[in-house]
N, C-alpha and C positions, 0 to 999 in steps of 0.2 A: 423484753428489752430492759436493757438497767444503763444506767450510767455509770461512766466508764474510764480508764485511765487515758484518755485521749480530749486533746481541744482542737480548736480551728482558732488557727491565729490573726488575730485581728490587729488593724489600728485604730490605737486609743481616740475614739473622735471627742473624750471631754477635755484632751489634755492639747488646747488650741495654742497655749503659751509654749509649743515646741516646736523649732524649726519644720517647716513643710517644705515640700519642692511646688515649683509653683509651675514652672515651663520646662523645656527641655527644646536640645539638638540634636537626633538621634545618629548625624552626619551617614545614613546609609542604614544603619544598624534594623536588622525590623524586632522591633521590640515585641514581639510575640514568643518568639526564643527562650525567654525568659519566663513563660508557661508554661514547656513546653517539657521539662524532666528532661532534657538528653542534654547531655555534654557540647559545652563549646571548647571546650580547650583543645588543640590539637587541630584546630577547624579555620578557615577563612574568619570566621565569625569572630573567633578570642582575636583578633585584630578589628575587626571590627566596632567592635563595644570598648574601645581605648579611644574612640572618637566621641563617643557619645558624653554631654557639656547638661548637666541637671543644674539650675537656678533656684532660687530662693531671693523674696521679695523681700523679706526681713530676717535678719540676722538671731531670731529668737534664741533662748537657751537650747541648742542640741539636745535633744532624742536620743535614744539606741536605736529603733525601729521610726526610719522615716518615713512620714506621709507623703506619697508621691500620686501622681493622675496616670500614671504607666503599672499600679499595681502591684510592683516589683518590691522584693525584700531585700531593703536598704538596710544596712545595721551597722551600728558602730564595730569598732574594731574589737571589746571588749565585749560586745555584745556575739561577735563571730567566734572569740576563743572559747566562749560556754557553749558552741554548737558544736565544733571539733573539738570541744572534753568527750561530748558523748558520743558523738555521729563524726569522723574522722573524713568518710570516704563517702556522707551522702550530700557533702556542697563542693561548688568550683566558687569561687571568690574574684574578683575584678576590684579594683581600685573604682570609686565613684567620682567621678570630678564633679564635685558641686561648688556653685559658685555663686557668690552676690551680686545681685543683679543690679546693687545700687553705686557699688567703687568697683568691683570686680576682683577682688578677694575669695581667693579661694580659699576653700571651710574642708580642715584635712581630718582624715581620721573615721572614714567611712567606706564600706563595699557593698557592693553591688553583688548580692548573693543568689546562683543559682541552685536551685533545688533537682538533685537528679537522682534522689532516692522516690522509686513510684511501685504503689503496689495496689493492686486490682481489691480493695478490700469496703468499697460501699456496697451497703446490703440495698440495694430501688427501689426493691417491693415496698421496704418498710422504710425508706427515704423521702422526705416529702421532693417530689421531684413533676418538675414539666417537662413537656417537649414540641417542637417546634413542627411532628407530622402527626398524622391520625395512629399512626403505626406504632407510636411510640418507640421510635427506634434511635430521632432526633435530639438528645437533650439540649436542652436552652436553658435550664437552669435547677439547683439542687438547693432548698432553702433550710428543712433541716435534716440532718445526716446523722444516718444511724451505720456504722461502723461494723464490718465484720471480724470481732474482736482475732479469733481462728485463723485470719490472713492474711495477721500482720506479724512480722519477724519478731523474734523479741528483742534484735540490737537494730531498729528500725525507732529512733528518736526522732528525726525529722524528714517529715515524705509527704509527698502529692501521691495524688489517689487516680487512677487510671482511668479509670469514669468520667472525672470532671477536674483535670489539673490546674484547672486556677484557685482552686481553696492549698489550703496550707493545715498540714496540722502535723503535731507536736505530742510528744507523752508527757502524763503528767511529770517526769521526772526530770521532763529535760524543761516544766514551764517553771516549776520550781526552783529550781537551779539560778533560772532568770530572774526570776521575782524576788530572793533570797539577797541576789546580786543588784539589785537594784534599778533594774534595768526599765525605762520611763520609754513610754509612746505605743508601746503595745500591750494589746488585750488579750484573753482566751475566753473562747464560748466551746463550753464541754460538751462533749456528742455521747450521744447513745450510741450503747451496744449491742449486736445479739452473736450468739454464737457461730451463726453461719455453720459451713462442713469445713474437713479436711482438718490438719494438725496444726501446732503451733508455728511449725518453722517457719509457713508463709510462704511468700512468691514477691519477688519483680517484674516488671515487664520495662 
């Protein structure tokens, strides 16, 4: 294994003086979607998520990458033009309606980012990984990730991983980009690689 051009993107948990979401009205919406790499637009659902009402308890300085209790990658608007510099065609975008919970001021200039770039590239063997049956067929959880460097595309800057879509991860070029730009509330924890089979081009699912 070696370390590698890839992270897992985090929220910054030392940087507390940044706006958070604190509650949420999903008006219908099932927030799982939003895990889940496939496409809403075009769906019942891209109507759907124009209901859903995100709050904040205080009005802190704004983030680029919001802390939310739904998991979901919140990001400023400036924060989304550095994702479509490099990755054009692997997010759908929503407008995020967040609002003060304490005058009800709405706080503009944030989306609600889907991720629908996904490609089958954790190595398990050599992932530290649980699972929820004897059989090992259940996963409940993937704590550190070693990457199949081999089956990831090489214009694959921002994707979930098919194995376990709730992590998030990024190439270093595109964490760089961010960090360069200034971008406040998120983190990167760099994963291992190994080479895995098959060629560079890669796969989606």
């Amino acid at each position: 294994m070696t370390m590698s051009d890839y992270y897992k993107v985090l929220v910054d948990t030392d940087r507390r003086d940044l706006m958070r979401i604190s509650s949420y009205e999903l008006g219908g919406f099932d927030y799982r979607l939003l895990w889940s790499a496939k496409p809403l637009q075009g769906t019942l659902h891209c109507d759907a998520i124009s209901h859903v009402r995100l709050f904040v308890e205080k009005t802190n300085r704004a983030g680029d990458f919001v802390a939310n209790p739904l998991s979901w990658p919140i990001c400023s608007d400036r924060f989304v033009e550095i994702i479509r510099a490099h990755s054009p065609s692997a997010i759908e975008t929503f407008d995020a309606r967040i609002i003060s919970k304490k005058d009800g001021v709405p706080i503009e200039g944030f989306q609600i980012v889907n991720v629908v770039d996904c490609v089958p590239c954790i190595n398990l063997e050599m992932s530290k990984v649980s699972y929820d049956d004897d059989l090992g067929k259940q996963i409940s959880g993937i704590y550190e990730f070693v990457l199949n460097r081999n089956a990831i595309p090489v214009d694959a800057h921002i994707f979930r991983a098919s194995e376990w879509r709730f992590a998030l991860f990024v190439t270093k070029q595109l964490a760089s980009a961010l960090t360069a730009a200034g971008m406040s509330g998120v983190a990167y924890l760099e994963c291992q690689t190994s080479e895995g089979k098959g060629k560079r081009k890669g796969g989606r699912s």
